[in-house]
N, C-alpha and C positions, 0 to 999 in steps of 0.2 A: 828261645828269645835271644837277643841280642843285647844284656844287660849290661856287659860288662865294654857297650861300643867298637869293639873290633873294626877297624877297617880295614886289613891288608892282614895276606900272607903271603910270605918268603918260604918255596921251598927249593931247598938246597940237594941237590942229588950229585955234588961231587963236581962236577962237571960245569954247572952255571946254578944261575937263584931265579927262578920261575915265580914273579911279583902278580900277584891276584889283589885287583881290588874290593874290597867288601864293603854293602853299602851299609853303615852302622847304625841306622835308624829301621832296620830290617830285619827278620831272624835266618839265618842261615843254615846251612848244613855241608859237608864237605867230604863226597867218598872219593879214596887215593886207593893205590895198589899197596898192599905192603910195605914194598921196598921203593915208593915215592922219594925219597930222602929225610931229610932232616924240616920239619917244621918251626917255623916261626909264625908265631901271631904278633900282630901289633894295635891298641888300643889309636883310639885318634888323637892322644897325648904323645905316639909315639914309645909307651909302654908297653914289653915286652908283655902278653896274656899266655898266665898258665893254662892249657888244657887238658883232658883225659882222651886217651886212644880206646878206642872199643874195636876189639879185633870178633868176627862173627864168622 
């Protein structure tokens, strides 16, 4: 589920910031390689959202 509203991730690989919009009345999910970069979530307040990495 999508409780915590997310609408956007910023990921950062050094190089540029790869912006993904997230629709936040939605549930999501989000597979990256590894070494994607650095994550950012943002709430639709603009609030940075902590998340946990599941590596499999």
């Amino acid at each position: 589920m999508n409780e915590l509203k997310v609408e956007r991730l910023e990921i950062n690989d050094g190089n540029s910031v790869q912006v993904i919009e997230i629709d936040s009345e939605k549930p999501f999910a989000i597979i990256l390689s590894v070494n994607a970069g650095e994550l950012t979530f943002y709430d639709i307040n603009g609030n940075i959202v902590e998340f946990r990495r599941c590596y499999h």
